[in-house]
C-alpha positions as CSV (number, residue, x, y, z in Angstrom):
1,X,-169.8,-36.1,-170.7
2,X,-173.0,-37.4,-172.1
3,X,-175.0,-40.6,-171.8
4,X,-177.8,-41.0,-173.8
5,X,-180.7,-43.3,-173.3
6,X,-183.3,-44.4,-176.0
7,X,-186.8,-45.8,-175.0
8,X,-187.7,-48.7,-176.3
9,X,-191.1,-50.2,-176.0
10,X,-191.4,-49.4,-172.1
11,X,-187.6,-49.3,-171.1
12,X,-184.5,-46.9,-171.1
13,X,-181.2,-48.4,-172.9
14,X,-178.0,-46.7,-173.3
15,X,-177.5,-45.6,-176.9
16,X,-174.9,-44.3,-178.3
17,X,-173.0,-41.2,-177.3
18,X,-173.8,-39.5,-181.1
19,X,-177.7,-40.4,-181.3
20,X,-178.3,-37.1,-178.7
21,X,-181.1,-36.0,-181.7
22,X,-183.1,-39.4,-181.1
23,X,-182.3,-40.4,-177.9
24,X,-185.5,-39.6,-175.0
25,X,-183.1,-39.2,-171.8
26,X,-179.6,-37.4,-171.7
27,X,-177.9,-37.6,-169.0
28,X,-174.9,-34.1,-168.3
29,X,-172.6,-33.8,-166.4
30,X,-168.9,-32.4,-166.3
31,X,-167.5,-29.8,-168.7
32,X,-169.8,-29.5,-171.6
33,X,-170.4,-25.4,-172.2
34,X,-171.4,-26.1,-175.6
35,X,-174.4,-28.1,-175.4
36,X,-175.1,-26.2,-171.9
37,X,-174.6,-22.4,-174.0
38,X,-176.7,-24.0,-177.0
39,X,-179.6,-24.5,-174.4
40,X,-178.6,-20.9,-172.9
41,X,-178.8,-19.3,-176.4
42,X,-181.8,-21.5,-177.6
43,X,-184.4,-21.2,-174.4
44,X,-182.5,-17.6,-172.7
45,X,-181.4,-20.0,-169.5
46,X,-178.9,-19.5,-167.7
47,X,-178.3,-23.0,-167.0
48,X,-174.2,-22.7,-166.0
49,X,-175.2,-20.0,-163.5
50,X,-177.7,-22.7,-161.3
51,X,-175.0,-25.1,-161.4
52,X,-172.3,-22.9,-160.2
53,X,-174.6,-21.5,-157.3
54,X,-175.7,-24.6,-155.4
55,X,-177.7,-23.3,-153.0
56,X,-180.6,-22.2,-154.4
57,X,-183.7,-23.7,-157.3
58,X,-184.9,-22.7,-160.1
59,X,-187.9,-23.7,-162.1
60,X,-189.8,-21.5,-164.7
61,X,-192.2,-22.8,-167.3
62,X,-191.0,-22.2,-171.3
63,X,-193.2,-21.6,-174.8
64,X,-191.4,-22.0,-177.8
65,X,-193.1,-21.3,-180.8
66,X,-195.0,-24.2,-181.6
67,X,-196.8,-23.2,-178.0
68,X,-195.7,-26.5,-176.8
69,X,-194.6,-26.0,-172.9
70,X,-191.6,-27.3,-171.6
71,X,-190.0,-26.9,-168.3
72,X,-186.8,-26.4,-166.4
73,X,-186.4,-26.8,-162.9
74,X,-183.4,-28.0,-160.3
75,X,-183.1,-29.6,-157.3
76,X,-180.3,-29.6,-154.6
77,X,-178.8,-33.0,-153.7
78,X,-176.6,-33.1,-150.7
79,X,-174.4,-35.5,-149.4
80,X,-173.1,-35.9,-146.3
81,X,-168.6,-36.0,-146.7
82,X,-166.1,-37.3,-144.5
83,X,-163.8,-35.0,-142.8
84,X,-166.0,-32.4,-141.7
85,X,-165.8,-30.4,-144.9
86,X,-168.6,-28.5,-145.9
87,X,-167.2,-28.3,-149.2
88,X,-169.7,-29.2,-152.0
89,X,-171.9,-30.3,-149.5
90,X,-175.1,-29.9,-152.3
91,X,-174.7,-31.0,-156.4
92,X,-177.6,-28.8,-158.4
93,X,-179.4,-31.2,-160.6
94,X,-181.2,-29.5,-163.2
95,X,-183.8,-30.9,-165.6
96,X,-185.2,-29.8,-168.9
97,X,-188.8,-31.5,-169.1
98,X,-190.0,-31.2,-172.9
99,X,-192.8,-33.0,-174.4
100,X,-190.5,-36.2,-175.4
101,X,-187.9,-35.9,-174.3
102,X,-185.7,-35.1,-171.0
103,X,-182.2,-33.8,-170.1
104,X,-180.5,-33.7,-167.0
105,X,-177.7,-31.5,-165.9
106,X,-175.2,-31.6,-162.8
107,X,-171.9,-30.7,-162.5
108,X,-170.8,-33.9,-161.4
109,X,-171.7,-37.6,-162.2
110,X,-174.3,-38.6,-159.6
111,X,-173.7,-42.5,-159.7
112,X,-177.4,-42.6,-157.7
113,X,-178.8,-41.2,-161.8
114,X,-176.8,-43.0,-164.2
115,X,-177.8,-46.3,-162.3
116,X,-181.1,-45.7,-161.8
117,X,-181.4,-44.6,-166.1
118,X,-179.8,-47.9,-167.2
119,X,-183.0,-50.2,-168.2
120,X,-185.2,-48.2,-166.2
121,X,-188.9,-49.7,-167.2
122,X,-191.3,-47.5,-167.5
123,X,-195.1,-47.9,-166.7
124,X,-196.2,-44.9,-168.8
125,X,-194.2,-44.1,-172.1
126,X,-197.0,-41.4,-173.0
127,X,-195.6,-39.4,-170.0
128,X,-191.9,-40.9,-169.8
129,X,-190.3,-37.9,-169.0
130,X,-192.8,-36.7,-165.8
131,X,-192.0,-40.3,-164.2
132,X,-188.4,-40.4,-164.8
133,X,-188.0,-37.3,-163.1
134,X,-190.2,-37.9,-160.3
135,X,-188.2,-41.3,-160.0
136,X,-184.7,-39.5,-160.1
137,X,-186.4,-37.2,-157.3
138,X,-187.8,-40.4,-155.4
139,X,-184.2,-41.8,-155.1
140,X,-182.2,-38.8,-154.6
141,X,-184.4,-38.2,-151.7
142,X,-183.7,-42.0,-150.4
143,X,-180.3,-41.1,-151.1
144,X,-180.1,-37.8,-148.7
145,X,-182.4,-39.7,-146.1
146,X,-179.9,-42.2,-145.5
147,X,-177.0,-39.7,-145.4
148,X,-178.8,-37.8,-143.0
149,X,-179.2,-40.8,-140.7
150,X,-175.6,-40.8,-140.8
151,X,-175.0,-37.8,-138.8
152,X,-176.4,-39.2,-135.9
153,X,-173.6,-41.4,-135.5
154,X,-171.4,-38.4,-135.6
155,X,-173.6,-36.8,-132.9
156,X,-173.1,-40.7,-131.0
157,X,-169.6,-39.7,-131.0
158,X,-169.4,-36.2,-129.6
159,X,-172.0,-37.4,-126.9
160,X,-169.3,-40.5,-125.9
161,X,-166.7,-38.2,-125.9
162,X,-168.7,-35.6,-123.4
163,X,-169.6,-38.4,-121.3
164,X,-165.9,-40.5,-121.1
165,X,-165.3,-39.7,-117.4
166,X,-162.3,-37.3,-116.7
167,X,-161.3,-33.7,-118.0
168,X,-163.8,-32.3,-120.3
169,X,-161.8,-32.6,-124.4
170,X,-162.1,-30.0,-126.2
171,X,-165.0,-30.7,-128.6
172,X,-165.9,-27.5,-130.1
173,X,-164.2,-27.9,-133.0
174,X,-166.7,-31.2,-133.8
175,X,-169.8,-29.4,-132.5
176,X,-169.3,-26.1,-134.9
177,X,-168.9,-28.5,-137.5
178,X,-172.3,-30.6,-137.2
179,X,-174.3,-27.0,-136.3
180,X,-172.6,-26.2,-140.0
181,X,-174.1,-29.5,-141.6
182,X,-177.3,-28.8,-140.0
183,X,-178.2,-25.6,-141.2
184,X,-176.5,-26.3,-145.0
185,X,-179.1,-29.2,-144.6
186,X,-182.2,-27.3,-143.9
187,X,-181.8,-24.4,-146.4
188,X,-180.4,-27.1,-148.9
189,X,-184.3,-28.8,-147.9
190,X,-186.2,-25.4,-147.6
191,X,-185.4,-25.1,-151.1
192,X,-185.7,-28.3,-152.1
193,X,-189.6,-28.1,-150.5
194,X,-190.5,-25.2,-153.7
195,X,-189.2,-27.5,-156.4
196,X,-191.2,-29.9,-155.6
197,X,-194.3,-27.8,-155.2
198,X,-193.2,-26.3,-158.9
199,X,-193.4,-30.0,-159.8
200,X,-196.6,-30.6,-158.2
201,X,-198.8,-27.7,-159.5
202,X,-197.5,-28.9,-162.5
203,X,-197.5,-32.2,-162.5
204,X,-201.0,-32.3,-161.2
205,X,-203.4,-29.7,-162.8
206,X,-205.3,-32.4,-164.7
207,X,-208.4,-34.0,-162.5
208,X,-207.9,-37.0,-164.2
209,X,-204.1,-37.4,-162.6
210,X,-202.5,-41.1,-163.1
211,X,-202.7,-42.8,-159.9
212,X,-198.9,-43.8,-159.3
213,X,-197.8,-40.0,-160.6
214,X,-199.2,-38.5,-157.6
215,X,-198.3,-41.3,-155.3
216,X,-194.7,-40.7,-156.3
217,X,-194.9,-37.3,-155.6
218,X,-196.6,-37.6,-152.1
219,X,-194.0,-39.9,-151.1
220,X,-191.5,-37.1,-151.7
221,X,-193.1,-35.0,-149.9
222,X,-193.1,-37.3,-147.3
223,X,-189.3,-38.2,-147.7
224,X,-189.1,-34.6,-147.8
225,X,-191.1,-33.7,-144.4
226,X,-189.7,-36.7,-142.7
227,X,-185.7,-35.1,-143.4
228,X,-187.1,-31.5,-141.9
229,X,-188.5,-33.0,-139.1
230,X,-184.8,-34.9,-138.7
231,X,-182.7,-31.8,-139.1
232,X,-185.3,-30.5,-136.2
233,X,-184.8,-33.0,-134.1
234,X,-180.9,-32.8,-134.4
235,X,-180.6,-28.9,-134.3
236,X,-182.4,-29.1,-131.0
237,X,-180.1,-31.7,-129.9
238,X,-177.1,-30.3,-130.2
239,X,-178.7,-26.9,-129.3
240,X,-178.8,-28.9,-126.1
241,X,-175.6,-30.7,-126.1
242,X,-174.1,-27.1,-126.6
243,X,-175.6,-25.7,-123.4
244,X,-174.4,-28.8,-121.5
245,X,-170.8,-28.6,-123.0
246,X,-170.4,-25.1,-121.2
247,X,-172.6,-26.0,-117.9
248,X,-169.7,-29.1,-117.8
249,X,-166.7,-26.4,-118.7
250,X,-168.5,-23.9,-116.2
251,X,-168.6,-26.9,-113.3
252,X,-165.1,-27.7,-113.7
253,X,-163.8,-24.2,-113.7
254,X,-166.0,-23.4,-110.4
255,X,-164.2,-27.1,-108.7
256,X,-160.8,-25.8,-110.3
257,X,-161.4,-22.1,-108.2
258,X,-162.6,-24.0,-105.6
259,X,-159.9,-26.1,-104.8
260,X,-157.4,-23.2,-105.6
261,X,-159.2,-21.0,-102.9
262,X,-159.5,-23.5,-100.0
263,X,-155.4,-24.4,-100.7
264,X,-155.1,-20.6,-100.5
265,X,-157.4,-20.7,-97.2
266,X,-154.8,-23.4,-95.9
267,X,-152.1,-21.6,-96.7
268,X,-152.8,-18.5,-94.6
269,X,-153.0,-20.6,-91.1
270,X,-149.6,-20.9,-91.0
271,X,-148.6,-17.7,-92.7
272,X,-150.4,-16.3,-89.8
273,X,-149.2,-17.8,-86.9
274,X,-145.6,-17.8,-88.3
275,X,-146.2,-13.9,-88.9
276,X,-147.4,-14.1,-84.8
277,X,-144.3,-15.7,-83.3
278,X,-142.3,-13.2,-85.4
279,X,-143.1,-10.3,-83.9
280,X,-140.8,-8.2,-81.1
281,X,-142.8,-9.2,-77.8
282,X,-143.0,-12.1,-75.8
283,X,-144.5,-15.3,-77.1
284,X,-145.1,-18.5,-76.1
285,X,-141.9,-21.2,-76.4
286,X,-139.7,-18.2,-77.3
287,X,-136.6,-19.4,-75.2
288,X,-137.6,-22.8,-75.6
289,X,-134.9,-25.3,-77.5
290,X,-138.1,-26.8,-79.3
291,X,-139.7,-23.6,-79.7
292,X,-139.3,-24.1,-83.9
293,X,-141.0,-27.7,-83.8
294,X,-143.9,-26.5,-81.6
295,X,-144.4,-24.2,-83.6
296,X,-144.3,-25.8,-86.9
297,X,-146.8,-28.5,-85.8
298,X,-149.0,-26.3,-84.6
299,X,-149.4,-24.8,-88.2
300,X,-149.6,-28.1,-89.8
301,X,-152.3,-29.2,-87.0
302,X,-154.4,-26.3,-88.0
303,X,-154.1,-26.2,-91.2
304,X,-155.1,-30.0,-91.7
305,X,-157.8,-29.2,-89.5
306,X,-159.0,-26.3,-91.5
307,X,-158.3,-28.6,-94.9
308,X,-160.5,-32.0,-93.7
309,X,-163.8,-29.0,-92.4
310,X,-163.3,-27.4,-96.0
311,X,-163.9,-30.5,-97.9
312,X,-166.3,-32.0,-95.9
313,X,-168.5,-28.4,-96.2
314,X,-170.9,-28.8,-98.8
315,X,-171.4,-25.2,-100.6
């Protein structure tokens, strides 16, 4: 589909959906190969292919033949999903800066775009299409910041399930699952970080820079450093939760074998002294009437012996 948006005096309205030719913002997204090929044909992009692969940017800088320079580059905006799928974790949004006028391309309606278009006021309609893209980016990055938060209360809940006293749940199922988020994340990021340098060297060549341009894009970077420093924080985490999951497994199967060997320990006492009175020679109570009974608690005797010394043995 297509939404258009007209600037008028210092603010973006929605026009209508066949004024693409005057309108300053369009807004793509779903199935629309024609206008996507008629870009393709017009600027040799390949605009289709950086949607379909969402795990990389592009940016490159155009000349048409007016010399006038327009641009192209993408981000990656990921979203965290319920489930544990890793399905279309990241959305490719791609933008096509011209002079006056801006068009954005993803696959799928980002709601966090179309609201933040709809009467967007603009302090500087000379540049309009520089600060609504650097405001899409700013909010975008708010948006994955917060998403990202989220996972902690997913790593809340493997960490109460590894500490809920009792047998040790399987939870390696949940744990492969959040490693998987975290490193979609930080390439998904990593890639993010040379889009926005693209944007920066050239957003900023000019010495004379507006003010609020460049303080947008440093708090992007910040937004940006402050998510890698987050997916650092968690990798190690669960790096560490990972070694403790199999020190816990590896404790429980040494008390299982431990346990097993002292009730085979036990075991053997009376095996041995029943083995004793059965040979052919002499024994002790052999023509006695309660020669079976003596005998029997006699193993049992030393055999509870042997059990209370073997759990009282620290080792």
């Amino acid at each position: 589909m297509l939404k258009n948006y007209s600037l008028t005096k210092d603010t973006l309205l929605v026009s209508s959906e066949s004024n693409i030719k005057n309108s300053s913002v369009v807004y793509v997204y779903g199935d629309e190969r024609e206008y996507i090929e008629s870009f393709d044909h017009k600027y040799d992009l390949k605009i289709g292919n950086i949607l379909t692969f969402d795990d990389q940017v592009a940016y490159d800088t155009m000349i048409d033949r007016n010399d006038e320079k327009s641009l192209l580059v993408s981000f990656l905006f990921s979203k965290i999903h319920e489930g544990g799928l890793l399905d279309n974790l990241t959305t490719s949004v791609v933008f096509l800066v011209f002079k006056n006028k801006l068009i954005i391309f993803t696959n799928h309606k980002l709601n966090s775009i179309s609201e933040l278009l709809s009467n967007m006021v603009l302090r500087d309609v000379n540049n309009f299409t520089e600060e609504v893209l650097l405001k899409i980016m700013q909010k975008d990055f708010h948006v994955m910041l917060n998403n990202l938060r989220g996972v902690k209360e997913k790593i809340d809940d493997l960490d109460s399930e590894i500490s809920t006293p009792g047998p040790l749940r399987p939870t390696f199922g949940d744990l492969l699952t959040l490693r998987k988020y975290i490193i979609a994340l930080s390439a998904t990021y990593g890639a993010n970080h040379k889009a926005l340098d693209f944007i920066k060297k050239n957003f900023t060549t000019n010495n004379d820079i507006d003010f609020t341009t460049k303080k947008i894009i440093d708090e992007i970077y910040d937004t940006s450093d402050t998510m890698d420093k987050i997916i650092l924080g968690y990798s190690q985490y669960l790096d560490a939760l990972g070694n403790m999951i199999n020190n816990m497994i590896s404790y429980q199967l040494n008390m299982i074998m431990k346990t097993l060997t002292e009730i085979s320990i036990v075991l053997t006492i009376p095996a041995i002294i029943f083995g004793f009175w059965g040979i052919n020679v002499h024994v002790p109570f052999e023509k006695s009437s309660y020669g079976v009974f003596a005998v029997l608690i006699i193993s049992v005797i030393l055999s509870l012996i042997c059990w209370f010394w073997m759990r009282r043995k620290k080792y």
